[in-house]
Backbone bond lengths (Angstrom), bond angles and torsions (degrees), N, CA, C in turn:
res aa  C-N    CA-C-N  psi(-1)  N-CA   C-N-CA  omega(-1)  CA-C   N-CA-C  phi
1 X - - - 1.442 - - 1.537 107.33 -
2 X 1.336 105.17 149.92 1.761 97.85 -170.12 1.578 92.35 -100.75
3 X 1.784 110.91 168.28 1.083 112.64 162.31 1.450 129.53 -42.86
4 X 1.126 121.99 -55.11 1.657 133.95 -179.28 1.413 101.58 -65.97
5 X 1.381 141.35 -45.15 1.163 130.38 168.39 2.083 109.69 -55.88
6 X 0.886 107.37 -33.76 1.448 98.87 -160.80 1.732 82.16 -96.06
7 X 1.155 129.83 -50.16 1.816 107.35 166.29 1.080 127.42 -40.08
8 X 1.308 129.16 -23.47 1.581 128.94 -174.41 2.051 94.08 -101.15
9 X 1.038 112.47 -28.68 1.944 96.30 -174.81 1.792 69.80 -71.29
10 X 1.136 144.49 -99.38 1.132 155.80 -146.88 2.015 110.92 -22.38
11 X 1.478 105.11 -51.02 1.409 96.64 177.65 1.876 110.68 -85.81
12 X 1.476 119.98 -3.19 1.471 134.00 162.25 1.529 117.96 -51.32
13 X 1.976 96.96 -64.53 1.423 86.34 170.39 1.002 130.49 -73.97
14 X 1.999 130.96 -28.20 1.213 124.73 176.68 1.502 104.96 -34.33
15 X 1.625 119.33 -63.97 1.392 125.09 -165.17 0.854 118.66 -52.51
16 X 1.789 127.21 -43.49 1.311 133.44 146.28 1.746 135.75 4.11
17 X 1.724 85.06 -77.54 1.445 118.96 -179.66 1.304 125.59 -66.52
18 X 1.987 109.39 -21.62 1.333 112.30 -164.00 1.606 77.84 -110.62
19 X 0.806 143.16 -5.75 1.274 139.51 176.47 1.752 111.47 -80.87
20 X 1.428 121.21 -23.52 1.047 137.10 -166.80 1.476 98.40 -80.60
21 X 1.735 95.52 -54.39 1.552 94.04 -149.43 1.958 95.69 -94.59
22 X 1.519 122.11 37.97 1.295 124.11 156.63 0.948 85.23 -111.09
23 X 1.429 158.91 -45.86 1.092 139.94 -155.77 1.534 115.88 -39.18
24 X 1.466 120.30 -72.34 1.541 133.39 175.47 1.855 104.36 -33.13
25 X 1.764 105.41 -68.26 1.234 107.06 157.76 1.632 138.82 -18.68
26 X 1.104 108.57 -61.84 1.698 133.84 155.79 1.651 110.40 -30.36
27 X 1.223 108.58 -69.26 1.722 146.04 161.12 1.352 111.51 -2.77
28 X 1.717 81.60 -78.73 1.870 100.27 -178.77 1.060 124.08 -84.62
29 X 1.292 123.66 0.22 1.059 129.72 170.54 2.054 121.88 -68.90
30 X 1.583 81.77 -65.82 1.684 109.47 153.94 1.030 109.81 -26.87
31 X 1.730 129.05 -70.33 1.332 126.20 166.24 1.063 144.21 -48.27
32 X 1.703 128.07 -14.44 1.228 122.50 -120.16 1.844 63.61 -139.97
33 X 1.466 121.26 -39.68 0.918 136.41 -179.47 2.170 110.47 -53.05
34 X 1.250 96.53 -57.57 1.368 113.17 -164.89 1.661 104.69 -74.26
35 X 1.253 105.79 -20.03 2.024 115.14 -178.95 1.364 88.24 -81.87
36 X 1.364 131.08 -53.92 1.596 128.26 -167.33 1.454 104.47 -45.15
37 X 1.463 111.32 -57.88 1.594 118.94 -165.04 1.206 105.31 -59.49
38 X 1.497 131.38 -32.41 1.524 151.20 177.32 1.723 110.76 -53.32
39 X 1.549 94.65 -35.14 1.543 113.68 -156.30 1.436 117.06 54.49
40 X 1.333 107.28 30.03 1.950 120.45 142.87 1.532 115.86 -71.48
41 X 1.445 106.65 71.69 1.705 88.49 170.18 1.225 114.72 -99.73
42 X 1.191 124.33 18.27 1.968 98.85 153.48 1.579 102.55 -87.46
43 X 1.514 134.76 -13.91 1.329 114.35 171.28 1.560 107.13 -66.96
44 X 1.370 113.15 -28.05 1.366 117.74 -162.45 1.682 100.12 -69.94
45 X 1.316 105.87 -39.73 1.838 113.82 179.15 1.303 107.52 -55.22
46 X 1.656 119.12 -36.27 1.579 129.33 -166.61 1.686 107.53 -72.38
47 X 1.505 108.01 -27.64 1.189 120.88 -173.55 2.041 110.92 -95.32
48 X 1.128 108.14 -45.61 1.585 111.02 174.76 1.186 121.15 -61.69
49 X 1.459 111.17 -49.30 1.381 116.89 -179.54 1.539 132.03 -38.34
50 X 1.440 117.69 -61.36 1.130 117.01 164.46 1.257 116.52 -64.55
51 X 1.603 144.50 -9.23 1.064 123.81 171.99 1.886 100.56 -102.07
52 X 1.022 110.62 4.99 1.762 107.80 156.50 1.889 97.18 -83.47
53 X 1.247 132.01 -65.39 1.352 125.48 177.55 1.166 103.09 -37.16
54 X 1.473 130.45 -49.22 1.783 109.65 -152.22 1.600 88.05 -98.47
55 X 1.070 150.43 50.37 1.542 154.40 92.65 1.754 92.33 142.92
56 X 0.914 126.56 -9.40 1.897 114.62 160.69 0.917 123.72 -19.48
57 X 1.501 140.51 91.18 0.918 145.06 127.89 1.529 131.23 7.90
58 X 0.912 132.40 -88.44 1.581 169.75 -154.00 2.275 81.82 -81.99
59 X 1.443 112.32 -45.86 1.675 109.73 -169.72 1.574 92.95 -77.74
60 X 0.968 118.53 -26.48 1.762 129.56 -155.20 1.986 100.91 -84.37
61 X 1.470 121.19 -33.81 1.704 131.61 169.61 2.190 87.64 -77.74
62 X 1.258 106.90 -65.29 1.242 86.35 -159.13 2.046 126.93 -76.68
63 X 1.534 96.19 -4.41 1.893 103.40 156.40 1.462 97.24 -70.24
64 X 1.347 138.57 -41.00 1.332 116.72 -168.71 1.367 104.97 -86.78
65 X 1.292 150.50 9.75 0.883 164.84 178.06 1.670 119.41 -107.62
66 X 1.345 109.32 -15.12 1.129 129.69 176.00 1.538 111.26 -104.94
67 X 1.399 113.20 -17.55 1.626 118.11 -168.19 1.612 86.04 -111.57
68 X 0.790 135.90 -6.96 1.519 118.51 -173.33 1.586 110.33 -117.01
69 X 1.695 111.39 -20.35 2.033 86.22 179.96 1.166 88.28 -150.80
70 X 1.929 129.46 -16.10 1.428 96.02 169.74 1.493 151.93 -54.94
71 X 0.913 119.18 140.38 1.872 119.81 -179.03 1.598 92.34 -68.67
72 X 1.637 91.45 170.28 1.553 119.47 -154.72 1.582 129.68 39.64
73 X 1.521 120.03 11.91 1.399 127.29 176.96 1.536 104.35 -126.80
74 X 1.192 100.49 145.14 1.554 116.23 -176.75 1.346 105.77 -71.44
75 X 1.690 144.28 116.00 0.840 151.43 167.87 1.558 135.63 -36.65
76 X 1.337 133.56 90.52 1.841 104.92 176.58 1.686 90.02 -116.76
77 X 0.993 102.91 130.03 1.498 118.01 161.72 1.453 99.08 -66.27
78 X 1.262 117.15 -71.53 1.482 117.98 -159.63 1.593 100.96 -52.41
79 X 1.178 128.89 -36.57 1.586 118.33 173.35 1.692 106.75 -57.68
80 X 0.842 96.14 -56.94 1.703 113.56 -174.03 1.356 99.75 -48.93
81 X 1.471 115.49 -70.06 2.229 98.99 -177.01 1.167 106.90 -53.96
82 X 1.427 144.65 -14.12 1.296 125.35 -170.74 1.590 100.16 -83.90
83 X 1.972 109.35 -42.34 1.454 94.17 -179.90 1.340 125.63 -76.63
84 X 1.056 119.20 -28.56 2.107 117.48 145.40 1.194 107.10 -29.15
85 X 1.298 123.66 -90.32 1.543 141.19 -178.34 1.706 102.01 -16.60
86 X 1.611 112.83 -69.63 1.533 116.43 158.16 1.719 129.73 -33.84
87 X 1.166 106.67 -65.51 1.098 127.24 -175.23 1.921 109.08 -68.17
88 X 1.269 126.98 -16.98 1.467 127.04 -171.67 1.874 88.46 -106.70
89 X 1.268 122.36 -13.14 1.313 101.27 -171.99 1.754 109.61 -110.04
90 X 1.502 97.06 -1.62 1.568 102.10 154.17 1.688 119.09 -106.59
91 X 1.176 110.03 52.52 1.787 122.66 -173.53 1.297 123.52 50.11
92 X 1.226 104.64 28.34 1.968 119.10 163.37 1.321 106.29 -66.06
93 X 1.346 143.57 55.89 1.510 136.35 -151.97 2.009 115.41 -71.77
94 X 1.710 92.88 -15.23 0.900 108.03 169.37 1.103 126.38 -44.11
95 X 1.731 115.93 -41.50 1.773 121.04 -149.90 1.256 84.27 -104.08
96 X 1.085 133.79 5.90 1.705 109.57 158.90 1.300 121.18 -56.38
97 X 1.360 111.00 -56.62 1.520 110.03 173.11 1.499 121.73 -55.67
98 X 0.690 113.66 -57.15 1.772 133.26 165.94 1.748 98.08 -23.17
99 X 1.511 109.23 -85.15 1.481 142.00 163.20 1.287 97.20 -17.77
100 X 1.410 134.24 -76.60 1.556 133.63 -166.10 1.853 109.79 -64.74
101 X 1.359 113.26 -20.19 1.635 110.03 176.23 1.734 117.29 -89.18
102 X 1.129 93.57 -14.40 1.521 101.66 -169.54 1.605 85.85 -105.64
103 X 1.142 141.53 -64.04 1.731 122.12 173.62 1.571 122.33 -35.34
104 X 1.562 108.31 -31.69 1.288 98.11 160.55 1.664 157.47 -62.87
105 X 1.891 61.78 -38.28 2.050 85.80 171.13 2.109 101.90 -83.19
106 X 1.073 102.72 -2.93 1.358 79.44 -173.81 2.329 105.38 -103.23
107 X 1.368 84.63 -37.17 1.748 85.75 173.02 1.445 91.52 124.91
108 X 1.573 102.07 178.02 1.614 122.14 162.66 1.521 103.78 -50.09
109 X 1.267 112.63 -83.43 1.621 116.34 -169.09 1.184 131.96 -37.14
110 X 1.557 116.20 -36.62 0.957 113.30 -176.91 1.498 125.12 -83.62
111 X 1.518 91.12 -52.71 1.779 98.54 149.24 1.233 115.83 -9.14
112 X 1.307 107.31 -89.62 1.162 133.38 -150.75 1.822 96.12 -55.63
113 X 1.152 125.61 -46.23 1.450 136.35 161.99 1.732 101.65 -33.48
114 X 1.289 113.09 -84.66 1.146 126.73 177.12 1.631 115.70 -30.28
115 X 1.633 104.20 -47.89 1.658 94.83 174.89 1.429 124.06 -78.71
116 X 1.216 115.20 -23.46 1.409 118.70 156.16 1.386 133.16 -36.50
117 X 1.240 93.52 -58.64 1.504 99.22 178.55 1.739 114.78 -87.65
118 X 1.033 114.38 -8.42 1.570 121.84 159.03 1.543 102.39 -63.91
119 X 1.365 120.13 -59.61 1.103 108.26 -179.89 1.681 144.58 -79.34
120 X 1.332 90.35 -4.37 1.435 112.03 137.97 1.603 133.26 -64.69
121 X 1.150 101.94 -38.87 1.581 94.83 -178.37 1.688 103.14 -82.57
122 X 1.359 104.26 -12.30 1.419 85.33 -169.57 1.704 104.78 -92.25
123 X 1.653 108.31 -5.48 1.770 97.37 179.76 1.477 91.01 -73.75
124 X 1.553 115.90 -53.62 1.479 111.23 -156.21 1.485 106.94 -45.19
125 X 1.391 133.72 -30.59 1.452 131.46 -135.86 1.681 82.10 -129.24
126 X 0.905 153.76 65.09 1.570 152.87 -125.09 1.634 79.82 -151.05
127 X 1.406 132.81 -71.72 1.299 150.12 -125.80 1.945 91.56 -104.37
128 X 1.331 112.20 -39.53 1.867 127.02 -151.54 1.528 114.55 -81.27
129 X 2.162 85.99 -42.98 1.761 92.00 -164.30 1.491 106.25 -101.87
130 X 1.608 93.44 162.09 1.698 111.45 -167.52 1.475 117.43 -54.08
131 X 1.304 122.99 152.26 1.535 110.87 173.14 1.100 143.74 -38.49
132 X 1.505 148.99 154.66 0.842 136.68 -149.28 1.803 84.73 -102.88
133 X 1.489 134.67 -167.67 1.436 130.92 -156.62 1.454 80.49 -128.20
134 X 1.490 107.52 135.25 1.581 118.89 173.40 1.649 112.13 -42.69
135 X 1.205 96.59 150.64 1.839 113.73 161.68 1.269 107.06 -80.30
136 X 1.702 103.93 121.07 1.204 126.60 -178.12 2.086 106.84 -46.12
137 X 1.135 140.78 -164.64 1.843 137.13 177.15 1.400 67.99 -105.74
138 X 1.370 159.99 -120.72 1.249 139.33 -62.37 1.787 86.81 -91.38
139 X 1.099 130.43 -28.28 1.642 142.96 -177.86 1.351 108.43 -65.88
140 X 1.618 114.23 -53.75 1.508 114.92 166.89 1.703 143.21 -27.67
141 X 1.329 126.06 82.69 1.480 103.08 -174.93 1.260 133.53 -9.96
142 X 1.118 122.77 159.99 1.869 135.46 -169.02 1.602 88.67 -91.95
143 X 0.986 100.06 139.14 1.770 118.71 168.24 1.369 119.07 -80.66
């Protein structure tokens, strides 16, 4: 087998594999999607959550968004700034705003609790979770 033949089975299955493992991703989304329209959001929490754990981005703004003002779910802010906190430092630019109203209602301490452990989850999960979303050109360093 030549090199270029065995580079291309090699970048096939990567695509393969990463294709596999959005699939599930894909999934819960669909779901998580169809409870919202329902206005079931604790099914919708049952469905986001693990795809905020398995490094989602985009699931990681809307669990904190789900822990902080949706109806029919029990509220934690302090869960919620951490998944902002998560979610704004992989280009969720959204949960900044979000992030700065809910640090208020919660105080120094707790915050500060909350960012901790954001920044914990984000060393542990450093290597696992999905990319972070490009830097916009005007954000980009000067050449």
């Amino acid at each position: 087998m030549t090199k270029a033949t065995s580079l291309l089975i090699r970048v096939l299955f990567c695509c393969c594999a990463m294709g596999l493992a959005m699939a599930p991703a894909q999934a819960g989304w669909k779901e998580a999607n169809a409870a919202l329209q329902k206005g079931d959001n604790a099914a919708a929490l049952r469905q986001i959550r693990p795809l905020a754990e398995a490094g989602d981005a985009a699931a990681q703004y809307m669990l904190g968004y789900l822990l902080s003002t949706a109806d029919g779910i029990e509220h934690d802010l302090t869960e919620a700034f951490k998944w902002y906190t998560i979610a704004l430092a992989r280009g969720q630019r959204a949960a900044a705003g979000a992030r700065a109203l809910i640090g208020r209602k919660l105080g120094n301490f707790k915050a500060a609790e909350a960012q901790r452990q954001a920044m914990q989850w984000l060393n542990e999960h450093r290597e696992t979770a999905t990319p972070q979303a490009p830097t916009p050109k005007s954000k980009q360093p000067r050449k």
